[in-house]
C-alpha positions as CSV (number, residue, x, y, z in Angstrom):
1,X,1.3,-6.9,-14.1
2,X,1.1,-3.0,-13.4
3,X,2.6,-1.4,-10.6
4,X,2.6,1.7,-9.1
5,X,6.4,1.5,-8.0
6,X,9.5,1.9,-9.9
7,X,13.4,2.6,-8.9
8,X,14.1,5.6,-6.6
9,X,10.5,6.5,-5.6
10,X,9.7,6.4,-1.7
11,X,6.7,4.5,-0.5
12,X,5.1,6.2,3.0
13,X,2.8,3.8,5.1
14,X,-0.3,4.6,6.7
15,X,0.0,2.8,9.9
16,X,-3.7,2.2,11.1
17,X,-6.1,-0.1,9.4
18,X,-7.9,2.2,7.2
19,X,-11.9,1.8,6.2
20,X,-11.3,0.7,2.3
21,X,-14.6,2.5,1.6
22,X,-12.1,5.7,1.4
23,X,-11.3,7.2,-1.8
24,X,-8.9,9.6,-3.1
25,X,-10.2,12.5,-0.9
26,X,-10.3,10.5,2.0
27,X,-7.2,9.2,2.0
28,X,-5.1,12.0,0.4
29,X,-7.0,14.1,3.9
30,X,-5.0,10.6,6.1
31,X,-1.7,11.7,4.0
32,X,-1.8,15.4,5.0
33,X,-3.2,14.9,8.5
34,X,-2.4,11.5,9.7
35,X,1.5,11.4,8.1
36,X,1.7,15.2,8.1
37,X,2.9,14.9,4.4
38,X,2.0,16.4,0.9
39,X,-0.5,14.4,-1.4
40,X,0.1,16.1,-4.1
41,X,4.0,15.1,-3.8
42,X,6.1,12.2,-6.0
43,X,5.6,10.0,-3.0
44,X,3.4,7.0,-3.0
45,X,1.1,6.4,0.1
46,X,-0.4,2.7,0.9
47,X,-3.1,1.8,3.2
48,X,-4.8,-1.1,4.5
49,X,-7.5,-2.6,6.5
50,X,-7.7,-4.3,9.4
51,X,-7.9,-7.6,8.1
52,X,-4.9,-7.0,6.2
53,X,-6.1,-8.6,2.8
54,X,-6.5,-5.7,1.2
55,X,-4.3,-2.7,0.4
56,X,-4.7,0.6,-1.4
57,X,-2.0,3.1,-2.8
58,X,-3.0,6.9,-3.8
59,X,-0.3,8.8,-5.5
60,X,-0.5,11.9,-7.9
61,X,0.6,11.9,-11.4
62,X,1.2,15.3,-12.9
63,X,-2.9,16.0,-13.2
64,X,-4.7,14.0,-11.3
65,X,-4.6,11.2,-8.6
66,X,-4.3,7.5,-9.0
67,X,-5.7,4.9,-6.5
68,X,-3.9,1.5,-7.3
69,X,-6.0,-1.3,-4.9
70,X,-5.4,-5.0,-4.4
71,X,-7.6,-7.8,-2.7
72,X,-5.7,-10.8,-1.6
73,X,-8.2,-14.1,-1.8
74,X,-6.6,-16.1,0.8
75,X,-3.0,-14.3,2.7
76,X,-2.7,-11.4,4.6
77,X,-0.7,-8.4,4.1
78,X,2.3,-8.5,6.8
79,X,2.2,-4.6,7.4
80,X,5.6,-3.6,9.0
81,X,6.1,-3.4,12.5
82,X,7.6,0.0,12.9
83,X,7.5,2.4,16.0
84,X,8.2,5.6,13.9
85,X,4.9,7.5,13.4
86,X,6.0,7.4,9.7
87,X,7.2,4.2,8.1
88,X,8.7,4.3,4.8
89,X,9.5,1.5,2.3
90,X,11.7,2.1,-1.2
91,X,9.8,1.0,-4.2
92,X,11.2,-2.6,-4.4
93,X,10.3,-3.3,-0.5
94,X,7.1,-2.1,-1.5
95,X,6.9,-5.0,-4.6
96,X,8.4,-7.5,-1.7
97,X,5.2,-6.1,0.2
98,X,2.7,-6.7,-2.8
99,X,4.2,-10.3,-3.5
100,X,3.7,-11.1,0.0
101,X,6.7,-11.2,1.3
102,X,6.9,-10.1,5.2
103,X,9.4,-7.4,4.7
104,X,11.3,-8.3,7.9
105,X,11.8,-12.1,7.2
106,X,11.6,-12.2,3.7
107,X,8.7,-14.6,3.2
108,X,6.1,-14.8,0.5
109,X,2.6,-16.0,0.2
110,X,1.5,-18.8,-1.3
111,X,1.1,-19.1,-5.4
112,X,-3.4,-19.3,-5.8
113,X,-4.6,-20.6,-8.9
114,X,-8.1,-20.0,-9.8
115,X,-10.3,-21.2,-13.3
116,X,-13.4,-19.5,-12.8
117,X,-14.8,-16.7,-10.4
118,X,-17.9,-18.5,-9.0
């Protein structure tokens, strides 16, 4: 399983649901506008939409931009409740986040196993 997190890095989240149509110039325009912070830094930013089963996180990497996205089948991302107009995460709250826990309770979604696509 890849990850874009490791030890030490610091995870911003984008607070609104965000249309998952956006791409790397979208979103990277959400990081410097929306969270008033640099894209380009060693930051990771993640995203959502509003029905919370889907998340997207843009970070740059020396040369270029990566967009890491996941689709949950079933759950729903439990975005942080946060009153700070930014929210940051450390990279293992942000694997807690990704495994479904709800970061406040410590919960995780259910296991899902799938045999075929259709």
């Amino acid at each position: 399983m890849m990850r874009p997190t490791s030890s030490g890095i610091e995870v911003y989240l984008y607070r609104e649901p965000v249309d998952m149509r956006k791409s790397v110039n979208g979103l990277a325009i959400l990081v410097e506008a929306g969270l008033q912070l640099n894209p380009f830094s060693t930051h990771l930013f993640a995203f959502t939409n509003r029905g919370r089963d889907k998340i997207k996180i843009l970070y740059w990497e020396s040369s270029g931009f990566v967009l890491w996205y996941k689709r949950l089948e079933q759950a729903r991302f439990i975005w942080p409740k946060d009153d700070a107009t930014v929210v940051s995460l450390s990279g293992q709250q942000l694997n807690w986040l990704l495994d479904g826990y709800d970061i406040n309770r410590l919960k995780p979604h259910d296991k899902l196993s799938y045999s075929a696509v259709s």
